[in-house]
BASEMI-5350 format. One record per residue: residue in three letters; z, y, x of N, C-alpha, C in turn. Coordinates in steps of 0.05 Angstrom, whole numbers, plus 32768, in hexadecimal, padded with zeros to 4 digits. Example, Ala and Ser with C-alpha at 12.3 -4.5 7.8 and 13.67 -1.06 7.14 Angstrom:
# BASEMI-5350
ALA809C7F8E8108809C7FA680F6809C7FBE8108 SER808E7FD38101808F7FEB8111809D80018102 
# end
This chain:
# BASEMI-5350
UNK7A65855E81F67A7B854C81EF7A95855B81F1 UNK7AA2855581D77ABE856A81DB7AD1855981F1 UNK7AEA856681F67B03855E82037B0C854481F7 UNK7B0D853C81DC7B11853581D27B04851881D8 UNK7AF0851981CC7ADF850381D97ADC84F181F4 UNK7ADA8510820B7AE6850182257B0584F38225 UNK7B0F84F382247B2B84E982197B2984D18218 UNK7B1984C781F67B1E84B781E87B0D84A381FC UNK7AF284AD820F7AE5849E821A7AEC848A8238 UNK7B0C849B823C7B12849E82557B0584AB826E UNK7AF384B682687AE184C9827D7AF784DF828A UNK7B0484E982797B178500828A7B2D84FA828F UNK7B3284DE82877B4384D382937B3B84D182B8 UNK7B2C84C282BB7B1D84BA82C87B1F84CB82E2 UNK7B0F84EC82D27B0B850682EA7B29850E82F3 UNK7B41850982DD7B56851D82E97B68850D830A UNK7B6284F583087B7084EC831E7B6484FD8338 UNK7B4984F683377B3D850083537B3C851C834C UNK7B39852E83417B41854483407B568550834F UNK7B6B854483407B84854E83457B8A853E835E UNK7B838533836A7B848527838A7B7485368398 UNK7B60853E83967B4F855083A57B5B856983A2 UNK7B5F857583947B6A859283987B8D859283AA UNK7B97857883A57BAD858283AF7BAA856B83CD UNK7B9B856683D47B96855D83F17B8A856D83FC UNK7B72858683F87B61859284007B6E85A7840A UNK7B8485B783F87B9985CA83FD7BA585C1840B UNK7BAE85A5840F7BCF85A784227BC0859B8438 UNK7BAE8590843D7BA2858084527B9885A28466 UNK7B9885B584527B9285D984677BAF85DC846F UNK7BBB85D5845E7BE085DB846A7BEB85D5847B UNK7BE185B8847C7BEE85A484937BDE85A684B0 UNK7BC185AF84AE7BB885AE84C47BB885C984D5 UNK7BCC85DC84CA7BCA85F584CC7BE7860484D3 UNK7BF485E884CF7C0C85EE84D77C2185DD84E4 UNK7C0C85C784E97C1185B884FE7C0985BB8527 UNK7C1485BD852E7C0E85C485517C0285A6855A UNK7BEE85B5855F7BD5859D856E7BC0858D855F UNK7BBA859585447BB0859985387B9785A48530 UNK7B88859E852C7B6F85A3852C7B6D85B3850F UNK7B6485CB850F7B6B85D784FB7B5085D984DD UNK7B5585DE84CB7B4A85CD84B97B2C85D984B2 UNK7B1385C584A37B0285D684A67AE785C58497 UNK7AD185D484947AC685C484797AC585A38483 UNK7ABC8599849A7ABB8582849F7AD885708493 UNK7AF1857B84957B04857484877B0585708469 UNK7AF8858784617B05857D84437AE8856F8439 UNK7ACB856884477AC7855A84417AD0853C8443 UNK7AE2853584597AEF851B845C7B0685218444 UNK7B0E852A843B7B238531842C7B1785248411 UNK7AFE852C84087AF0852F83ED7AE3851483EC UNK7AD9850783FB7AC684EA83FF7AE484D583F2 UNK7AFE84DC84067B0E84C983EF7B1984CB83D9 UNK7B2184EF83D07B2A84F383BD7B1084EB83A2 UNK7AFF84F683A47AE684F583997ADE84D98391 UNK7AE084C383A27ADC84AF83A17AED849C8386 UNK7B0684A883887B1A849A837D7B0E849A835B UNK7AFE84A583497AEE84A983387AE5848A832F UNK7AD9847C83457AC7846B833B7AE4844E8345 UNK7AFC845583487B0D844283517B1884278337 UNK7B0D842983217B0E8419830C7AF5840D830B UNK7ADA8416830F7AC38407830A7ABD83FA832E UNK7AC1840383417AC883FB83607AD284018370 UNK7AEA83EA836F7AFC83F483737B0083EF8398 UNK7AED83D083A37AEB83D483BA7ADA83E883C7 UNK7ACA83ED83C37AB6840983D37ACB841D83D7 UNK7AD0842983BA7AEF843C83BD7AFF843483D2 UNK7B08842183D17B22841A83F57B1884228406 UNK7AFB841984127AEB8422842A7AE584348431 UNK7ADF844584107ADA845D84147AED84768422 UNK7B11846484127B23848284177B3284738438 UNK7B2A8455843C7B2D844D84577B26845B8471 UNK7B04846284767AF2846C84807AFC8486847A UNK7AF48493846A7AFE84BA84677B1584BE8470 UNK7B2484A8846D7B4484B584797B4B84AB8496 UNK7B3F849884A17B48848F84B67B2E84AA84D6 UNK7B1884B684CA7B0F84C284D97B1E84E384D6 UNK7B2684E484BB7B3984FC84C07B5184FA84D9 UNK7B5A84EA84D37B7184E184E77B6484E58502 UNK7B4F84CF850C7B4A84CE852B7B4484EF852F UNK7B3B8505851C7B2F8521852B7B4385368524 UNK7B5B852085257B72853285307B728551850F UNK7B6D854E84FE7B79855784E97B95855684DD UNK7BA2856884D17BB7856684D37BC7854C84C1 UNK7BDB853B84C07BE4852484B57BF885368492 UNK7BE8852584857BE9853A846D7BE78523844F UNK7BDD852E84397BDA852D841E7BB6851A841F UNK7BB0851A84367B94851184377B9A84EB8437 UNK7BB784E1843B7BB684CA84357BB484BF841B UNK7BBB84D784027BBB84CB83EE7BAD84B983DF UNK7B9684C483E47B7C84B483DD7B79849C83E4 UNK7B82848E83FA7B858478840F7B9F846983FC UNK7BAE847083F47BC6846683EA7BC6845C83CD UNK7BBB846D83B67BB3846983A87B9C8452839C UNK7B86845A83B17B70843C83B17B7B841A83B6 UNK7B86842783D47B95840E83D27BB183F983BE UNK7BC3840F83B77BD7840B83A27BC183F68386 UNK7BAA840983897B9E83FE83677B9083E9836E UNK7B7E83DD83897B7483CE83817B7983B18386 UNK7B9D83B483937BA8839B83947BB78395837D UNK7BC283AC83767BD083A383577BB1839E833E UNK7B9A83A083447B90839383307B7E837D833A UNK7B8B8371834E7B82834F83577B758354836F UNK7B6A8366837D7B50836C83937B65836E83A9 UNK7B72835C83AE7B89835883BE7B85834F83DF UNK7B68834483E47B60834E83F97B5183628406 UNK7B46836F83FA7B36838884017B51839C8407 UNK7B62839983F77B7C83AD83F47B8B83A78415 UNK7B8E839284127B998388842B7B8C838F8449 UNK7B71838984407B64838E845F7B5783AE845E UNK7B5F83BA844B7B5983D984537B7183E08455 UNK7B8983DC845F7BA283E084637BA283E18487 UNK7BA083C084907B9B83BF849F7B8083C884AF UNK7B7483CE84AB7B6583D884BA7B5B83FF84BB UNK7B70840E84A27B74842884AD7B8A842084BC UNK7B9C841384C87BB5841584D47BB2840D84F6 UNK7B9F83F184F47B9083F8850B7B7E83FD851C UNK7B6A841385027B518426851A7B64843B851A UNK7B798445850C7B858462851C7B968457852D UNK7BA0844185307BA9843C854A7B96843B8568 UNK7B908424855D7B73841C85787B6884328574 UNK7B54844685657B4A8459856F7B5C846F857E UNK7B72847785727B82848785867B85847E85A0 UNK7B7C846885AA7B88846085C37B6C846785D2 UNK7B53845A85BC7B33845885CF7B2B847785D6 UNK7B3C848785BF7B2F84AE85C27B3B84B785D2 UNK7B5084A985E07B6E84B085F37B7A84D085E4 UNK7B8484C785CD7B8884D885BF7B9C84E185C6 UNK7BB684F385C47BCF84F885D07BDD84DE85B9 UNK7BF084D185C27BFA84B685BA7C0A84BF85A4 UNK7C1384AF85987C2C84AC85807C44849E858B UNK7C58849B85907C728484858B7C7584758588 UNK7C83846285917C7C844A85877C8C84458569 UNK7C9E845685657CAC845E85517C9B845E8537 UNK7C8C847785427C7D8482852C7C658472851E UNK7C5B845685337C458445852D7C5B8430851A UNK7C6E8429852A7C728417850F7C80841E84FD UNK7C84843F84FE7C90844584DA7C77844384CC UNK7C5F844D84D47C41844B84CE7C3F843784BD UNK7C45841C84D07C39840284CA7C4E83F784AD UNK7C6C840584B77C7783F584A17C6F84098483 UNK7C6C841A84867C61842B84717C4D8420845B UNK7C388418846C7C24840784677C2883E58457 UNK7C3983DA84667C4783C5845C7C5783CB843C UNK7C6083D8843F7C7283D984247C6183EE840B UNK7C4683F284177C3883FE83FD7C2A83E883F9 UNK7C2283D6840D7C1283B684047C2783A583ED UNK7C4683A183F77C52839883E97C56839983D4 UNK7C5783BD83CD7C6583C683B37C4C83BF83A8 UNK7C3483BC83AC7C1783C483997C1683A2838C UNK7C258392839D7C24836D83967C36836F8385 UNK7C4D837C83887C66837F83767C5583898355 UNK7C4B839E835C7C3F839D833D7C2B8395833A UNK7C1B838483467C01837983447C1183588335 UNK7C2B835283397C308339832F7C41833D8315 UNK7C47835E83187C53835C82F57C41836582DB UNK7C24836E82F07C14837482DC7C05835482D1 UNK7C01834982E77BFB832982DD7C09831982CD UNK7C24832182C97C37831382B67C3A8328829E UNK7C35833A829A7C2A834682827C1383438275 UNK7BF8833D82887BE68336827D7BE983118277 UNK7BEC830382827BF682EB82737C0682E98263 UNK7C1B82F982597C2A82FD82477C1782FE822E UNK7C11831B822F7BF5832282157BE5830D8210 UNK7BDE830582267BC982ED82257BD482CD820D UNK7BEE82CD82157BFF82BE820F7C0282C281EF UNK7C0A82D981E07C0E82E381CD7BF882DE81BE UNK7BE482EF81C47BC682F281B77BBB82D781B3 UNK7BC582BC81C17BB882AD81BB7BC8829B81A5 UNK7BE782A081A77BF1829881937BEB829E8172 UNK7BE882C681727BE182CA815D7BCC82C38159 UNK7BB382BF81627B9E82B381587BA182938151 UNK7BB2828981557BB6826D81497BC882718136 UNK7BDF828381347BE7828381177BD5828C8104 UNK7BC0829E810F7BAF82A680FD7B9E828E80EA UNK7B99827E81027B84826980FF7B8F825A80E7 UNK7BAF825280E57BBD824180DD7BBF824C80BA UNK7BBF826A80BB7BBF8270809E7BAA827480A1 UNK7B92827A80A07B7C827180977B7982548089 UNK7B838245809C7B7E822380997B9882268074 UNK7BAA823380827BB9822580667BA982308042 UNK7BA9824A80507BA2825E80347B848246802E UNK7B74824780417B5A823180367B6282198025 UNK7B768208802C7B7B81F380237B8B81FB8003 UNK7B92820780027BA4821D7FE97B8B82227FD9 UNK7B7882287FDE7B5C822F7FCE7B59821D7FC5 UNK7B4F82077FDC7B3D81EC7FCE7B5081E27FBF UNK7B6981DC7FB67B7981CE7FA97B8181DE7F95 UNK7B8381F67F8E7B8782037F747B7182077F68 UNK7B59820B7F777B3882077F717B3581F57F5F UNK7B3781D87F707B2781B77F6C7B4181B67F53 UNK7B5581AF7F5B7B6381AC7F3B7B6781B17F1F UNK7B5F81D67F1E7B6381D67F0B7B4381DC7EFC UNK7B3881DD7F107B1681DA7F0C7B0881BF7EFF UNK7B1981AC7F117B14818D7EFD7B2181927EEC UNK7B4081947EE37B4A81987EC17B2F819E7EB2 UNK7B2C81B87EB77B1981CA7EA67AFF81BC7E9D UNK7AEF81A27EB57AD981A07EAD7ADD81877E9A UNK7AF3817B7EA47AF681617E8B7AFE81697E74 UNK7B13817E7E747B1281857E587AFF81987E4A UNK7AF281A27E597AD081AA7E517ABE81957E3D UNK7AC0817C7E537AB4816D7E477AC8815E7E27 UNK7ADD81577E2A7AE4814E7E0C7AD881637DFC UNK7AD8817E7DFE7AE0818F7DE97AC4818E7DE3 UNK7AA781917DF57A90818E7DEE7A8E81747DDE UNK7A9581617DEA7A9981407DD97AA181447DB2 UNK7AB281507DB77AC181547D9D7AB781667D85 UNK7AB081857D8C7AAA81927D7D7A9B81967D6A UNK7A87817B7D747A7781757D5D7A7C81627D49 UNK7A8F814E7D537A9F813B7D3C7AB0813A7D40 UNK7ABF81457D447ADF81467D3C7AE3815C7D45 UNK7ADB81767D3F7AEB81967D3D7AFE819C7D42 UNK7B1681867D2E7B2E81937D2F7B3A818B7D45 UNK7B3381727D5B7B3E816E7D6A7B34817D7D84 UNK7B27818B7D867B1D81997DA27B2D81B27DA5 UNK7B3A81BA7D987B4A81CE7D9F7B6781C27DB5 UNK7B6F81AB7DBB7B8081AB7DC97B7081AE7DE1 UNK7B5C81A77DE47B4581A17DF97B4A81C17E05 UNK7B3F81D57DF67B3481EF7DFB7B4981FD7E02 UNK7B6781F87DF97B8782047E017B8A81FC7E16 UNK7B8281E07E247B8581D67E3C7B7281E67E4F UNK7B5881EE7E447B4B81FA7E557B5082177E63 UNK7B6682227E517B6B823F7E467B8482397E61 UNK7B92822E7E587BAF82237E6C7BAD82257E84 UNK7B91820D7E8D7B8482087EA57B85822A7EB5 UNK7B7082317EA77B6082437EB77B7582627EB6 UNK7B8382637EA27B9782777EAF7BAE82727EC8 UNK7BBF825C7EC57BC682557ED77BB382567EFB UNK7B99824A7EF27B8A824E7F0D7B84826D7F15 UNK7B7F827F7F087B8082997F0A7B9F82AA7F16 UNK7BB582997F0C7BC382A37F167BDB829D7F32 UNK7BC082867F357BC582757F567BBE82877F66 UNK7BA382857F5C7B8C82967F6D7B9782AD7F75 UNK7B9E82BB7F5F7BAB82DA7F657BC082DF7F76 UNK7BCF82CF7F777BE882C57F8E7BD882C47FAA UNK7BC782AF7FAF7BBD82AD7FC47BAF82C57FD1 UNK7B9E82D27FB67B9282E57FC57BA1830A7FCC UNK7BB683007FBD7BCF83117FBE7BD383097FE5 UNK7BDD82FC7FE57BE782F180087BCF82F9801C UNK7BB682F180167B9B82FE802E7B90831D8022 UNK7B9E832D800E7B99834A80117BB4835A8020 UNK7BCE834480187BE9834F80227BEE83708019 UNK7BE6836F7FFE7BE683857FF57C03838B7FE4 UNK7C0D83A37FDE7C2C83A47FD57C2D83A17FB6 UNK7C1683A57FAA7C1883A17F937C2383857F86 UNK7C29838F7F6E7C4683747F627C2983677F51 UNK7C28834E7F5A7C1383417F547C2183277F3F UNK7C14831C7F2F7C2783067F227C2882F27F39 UNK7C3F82E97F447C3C82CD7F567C4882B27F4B UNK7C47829D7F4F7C5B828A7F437C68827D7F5D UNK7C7E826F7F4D7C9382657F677C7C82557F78 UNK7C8982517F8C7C79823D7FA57C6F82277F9D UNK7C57821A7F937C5C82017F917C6F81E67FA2 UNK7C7681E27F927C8281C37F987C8D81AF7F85 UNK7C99819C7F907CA381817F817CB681857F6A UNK7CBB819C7F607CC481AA7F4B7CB381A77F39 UNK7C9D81B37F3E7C8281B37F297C7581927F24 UNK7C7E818A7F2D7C7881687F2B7C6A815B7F05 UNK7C7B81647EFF7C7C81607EDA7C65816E7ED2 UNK7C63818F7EDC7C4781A47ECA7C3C818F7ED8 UNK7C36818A7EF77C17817C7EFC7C12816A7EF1 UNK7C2181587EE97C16813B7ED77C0F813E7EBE UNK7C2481557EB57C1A815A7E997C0181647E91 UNK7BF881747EA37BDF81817EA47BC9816A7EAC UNK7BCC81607EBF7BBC814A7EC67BB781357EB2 UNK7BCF81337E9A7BCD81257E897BBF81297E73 UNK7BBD81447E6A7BAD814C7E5D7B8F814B7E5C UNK7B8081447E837B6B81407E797B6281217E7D UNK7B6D81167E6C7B6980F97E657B7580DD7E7E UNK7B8580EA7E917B8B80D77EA47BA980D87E9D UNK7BB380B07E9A7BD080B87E977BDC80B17EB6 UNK7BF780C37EBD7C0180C27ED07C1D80B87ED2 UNK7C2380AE7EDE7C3E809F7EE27C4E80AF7EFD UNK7C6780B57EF77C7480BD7F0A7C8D80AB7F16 UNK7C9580A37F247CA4808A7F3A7CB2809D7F4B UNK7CC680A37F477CDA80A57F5F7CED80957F6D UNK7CEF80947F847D0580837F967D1380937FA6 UNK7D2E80897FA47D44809C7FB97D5280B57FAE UNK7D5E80C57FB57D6180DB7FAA7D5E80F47FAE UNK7D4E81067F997D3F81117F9B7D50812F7FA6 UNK7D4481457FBA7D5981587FCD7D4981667FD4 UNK7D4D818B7FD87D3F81977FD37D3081957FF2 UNK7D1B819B7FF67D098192800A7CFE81B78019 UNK7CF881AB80347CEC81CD803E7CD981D68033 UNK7CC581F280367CB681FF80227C9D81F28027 UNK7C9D81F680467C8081E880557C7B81CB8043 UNK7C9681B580467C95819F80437C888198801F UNK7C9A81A9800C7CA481A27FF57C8081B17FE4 UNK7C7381C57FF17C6281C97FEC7C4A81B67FF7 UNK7C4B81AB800C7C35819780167C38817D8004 UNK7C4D81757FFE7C4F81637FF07C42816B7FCF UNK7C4881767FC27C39817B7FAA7C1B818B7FA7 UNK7C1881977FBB7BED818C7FC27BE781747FC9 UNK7BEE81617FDA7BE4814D7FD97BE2813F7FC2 UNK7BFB81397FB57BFF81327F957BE881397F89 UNK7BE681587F8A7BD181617F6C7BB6815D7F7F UNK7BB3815D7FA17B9681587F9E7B8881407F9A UNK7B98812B7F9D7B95810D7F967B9881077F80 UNK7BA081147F687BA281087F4C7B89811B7F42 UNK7B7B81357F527B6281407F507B5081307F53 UNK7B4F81277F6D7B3981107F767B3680F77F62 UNK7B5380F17F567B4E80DC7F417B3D80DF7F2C UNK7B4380FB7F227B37810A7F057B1981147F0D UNK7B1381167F227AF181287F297AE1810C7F31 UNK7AEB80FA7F3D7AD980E07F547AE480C17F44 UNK7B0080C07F3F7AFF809F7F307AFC80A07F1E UNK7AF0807C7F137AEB807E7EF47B1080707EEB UNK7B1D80807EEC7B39806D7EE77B45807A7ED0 UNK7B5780707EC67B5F807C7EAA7B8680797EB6 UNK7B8E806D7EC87BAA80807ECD7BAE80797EED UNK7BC880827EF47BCA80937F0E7BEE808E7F0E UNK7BF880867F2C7C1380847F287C1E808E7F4B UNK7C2E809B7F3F7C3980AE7F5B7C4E80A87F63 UNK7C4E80A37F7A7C6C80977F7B7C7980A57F99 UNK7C8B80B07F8E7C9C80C27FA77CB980B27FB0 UNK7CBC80B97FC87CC9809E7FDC7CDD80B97FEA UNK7CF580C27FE57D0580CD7FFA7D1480B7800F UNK7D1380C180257D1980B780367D2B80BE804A UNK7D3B80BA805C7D4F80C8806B7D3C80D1807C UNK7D2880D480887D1980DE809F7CFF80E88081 UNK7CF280E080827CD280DA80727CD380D88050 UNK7CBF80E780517CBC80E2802F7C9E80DA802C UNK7C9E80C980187C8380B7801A7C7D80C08000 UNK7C6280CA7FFE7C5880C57FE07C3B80AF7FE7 UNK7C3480AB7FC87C2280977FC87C1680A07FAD UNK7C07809E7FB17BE5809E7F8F7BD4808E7F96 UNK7BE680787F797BCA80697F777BBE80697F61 UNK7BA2805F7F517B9D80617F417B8D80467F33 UNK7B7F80477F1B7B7480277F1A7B5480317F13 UNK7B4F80417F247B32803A7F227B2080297F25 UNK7B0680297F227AF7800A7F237AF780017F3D UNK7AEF7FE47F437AEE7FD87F547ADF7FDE7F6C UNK7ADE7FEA7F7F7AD07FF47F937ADB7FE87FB0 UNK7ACD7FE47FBE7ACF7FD57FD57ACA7FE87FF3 UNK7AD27FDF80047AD17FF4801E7AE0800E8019 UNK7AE88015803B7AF2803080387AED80418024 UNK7B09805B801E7B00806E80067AE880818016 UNK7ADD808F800C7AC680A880197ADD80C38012 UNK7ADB80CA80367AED80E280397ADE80F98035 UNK7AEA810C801B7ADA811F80207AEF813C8029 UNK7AEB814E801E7B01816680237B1A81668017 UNK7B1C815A7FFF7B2F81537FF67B4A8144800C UNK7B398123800E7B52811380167B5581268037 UNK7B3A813480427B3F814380647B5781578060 UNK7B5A816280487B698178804C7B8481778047 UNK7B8E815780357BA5815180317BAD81498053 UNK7B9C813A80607BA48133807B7BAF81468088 UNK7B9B815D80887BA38173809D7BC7817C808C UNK7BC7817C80797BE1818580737BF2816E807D UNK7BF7815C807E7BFE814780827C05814980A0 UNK7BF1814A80BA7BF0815680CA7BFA816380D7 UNK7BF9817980C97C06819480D27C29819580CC UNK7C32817B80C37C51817980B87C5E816980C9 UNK7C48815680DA7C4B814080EB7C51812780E6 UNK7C42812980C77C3D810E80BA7C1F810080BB UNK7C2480EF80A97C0880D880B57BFA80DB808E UNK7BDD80DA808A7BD680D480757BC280C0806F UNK7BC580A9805E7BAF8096805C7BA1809B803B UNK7B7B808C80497B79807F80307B6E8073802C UNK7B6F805B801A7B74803F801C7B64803B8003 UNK7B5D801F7FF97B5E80167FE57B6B80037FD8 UNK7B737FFE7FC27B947FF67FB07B817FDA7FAE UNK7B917FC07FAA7B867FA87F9E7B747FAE7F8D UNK7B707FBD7F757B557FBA7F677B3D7FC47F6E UNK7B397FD57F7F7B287FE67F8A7B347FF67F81 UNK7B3D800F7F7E7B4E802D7F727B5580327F8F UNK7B5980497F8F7B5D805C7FA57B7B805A7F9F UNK7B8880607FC57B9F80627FD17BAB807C7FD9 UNK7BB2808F7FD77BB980977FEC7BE1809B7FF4 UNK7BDF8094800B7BFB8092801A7BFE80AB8032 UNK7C1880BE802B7C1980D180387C3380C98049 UNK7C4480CE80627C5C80CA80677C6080E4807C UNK7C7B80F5806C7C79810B80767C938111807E UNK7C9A8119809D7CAF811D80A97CBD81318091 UNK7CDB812980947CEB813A80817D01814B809F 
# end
């Protein structure tokens, strides 16, 4: 395996800590005990206490309590046999630093306390030559403020990771949300101009055999249809490749386009009536586009599912709310409409605006639908 690889694997990540803690505890831990008076001078039994914690520190991401015990124990029997006070704490400092700042906040804690007091209490049980009282509680506060500092970043690493946590879950719901929209953008440039196409499919099949000359408006409608849907499509799928190329797009839909949809709608045999109330003002993008899918997917639903021959829309501005309504005069049908993806997906837009959507049936049996949508 090259260098390279270890790297990428974190494996030599891994070796250089304890490495480079063992070599420079092993050396200075001969320094200190060698040039300290009274001192027990240094020797293999040392640097194997030296190496059990440096060594150890290796496996301090996959265990990270054993590691504490381990550089707890190695370092606290260096101490009682009177070796010199040195670079051999590192190991001890380190374990503990890491495995309170990554949550193991009592293991951290109680291997703190308890190298602090077996080299006490044992110095007293070996009647060792004493320390100060000075010197024990610079010891102790020493100890104290590496517990502290390790909480200090053990609580800003927790508020970074809730942070991320925080983020990542946002983006995955904006994600969710264009998914949800671009879907609904499908089914309604899909289902619309897909029904145009098949009703005027059908006149033009109707016709061509007796009356010729009239199936050509039929087949321009179809021609109309299906480029226009091609060049929905291409928009849309322009936005989920997010590619830089200059793709044909057309303006945003909305309540602008009001006239092509009816006209088009009118062409395949359904007449449509347009009704406005109030006055009419340019509307947000979110808003002014939800409003003209619901339009065209309910005067779709009229053209694919009723047997009705017209359709009347009627748009309501309002100082708060703008209301539209489609009704139509299809035949007489009784009981709730049957919801399928259509009227579900006008809702969710509806919904998602913090408006309400119904659907109903009109005095003759003909389908309702009533949208009211925060402005």
């Amino acid at each position: 395996m090259s260098t390279t690889d270890l790297i990428s694997d974190g494996r030599l990540r891994r070796v250089l800590l304890p490495a480079a803690v063992t070599i420079i505890a092993v050396f200075g831990s001969f320094g200190a005990s060698n040039n300290q008076d009274g001192r027990r001078h240094g020797d293999w039994l040392m640097v194997v206490l030296v190496m059990i914690g440096s060594v150890s520190l290796y496996w301090l991401r996959s265990h990270p309590v054993p590691v504490v015990w381990a550089t707890v124990g190695s370092t606290l029997v260096y101490m009682l046999m009177q070796y010199g006070y040195g670079p051999v704490i590192f190991s001890f400092v380190i374990a503990v630093f890491t495995v309170i700042r990554t949550g193991h906040r009592l293991a951290g804690w109680i291997g703190l306390v308890t190298l602090y007091a077996g080299h006490v209490l044992g110095r007293l049980v070996l009647g060792l030559s004493g320390q100060g009282i000075y010197q024990v509680l610079l010891v102790g506060t020493c100890f104290v403020v590496l517990g502290f500092t390790a909480e200090l970043f053990r609580g800003h690493r927790e508020r970074v990771m809730a942070a991320n946590k925080t983020r990542r879950e946002a983006e995955l719901r904006r994600a969710g949300e264009e998914r949800l929209r671009i879907a609904q953008e499908l089914h309604d440039v899909v289902a619309h101009h897909i029904s145009l196409i098949n009703v005027q499919a059908s006149t033009a099949l109707h016709l061509v055999d007796r009356q010729p000359e009239q199936a050509g408006p039929a087949l321009a409608a179809i021609k109309d249809a299906s480029k226009e849907a091609l060049v929905e499509l291409r928009s849309i799928v322009g936005v989920l490749r997010q590619s830089d190329e200059s793709a044909p797009r057309q303006p945003v839909a909305g309540l602008d386009r009001l006239d092509h949809l009816i006209s088009r709608t009118s062409m395949a045999g359904l007449e449509v009536h347009a009704i406005v109330h109030g006055d009419p003002r340019p509307l947000p993008t979110s808003l002014d586009r939800a409003a003209f899918r619901i339009i065209q997917e309910s005067l779709t639903n009229v053209v694919r599912h009723a047997k009705a021959t017209a359709a009347t829309v009627r748009i309501q501005y309002g100082e708060e709310t703008l209301v539209l309504q489609v009704d139509d005069d299809g035949s007489a049908l009784t009981g709730p409409p049957r919801e399928g993806n259509g009227i579900v997906g006008m809702r969710e837009r509806a919904t998602a605006l913090g408006g309400t959507l119904t659907a109903s049936r009109t005095p003759t049996g003909g389908l309702r639908i009533v949208a009211n949508l925060p402005i």
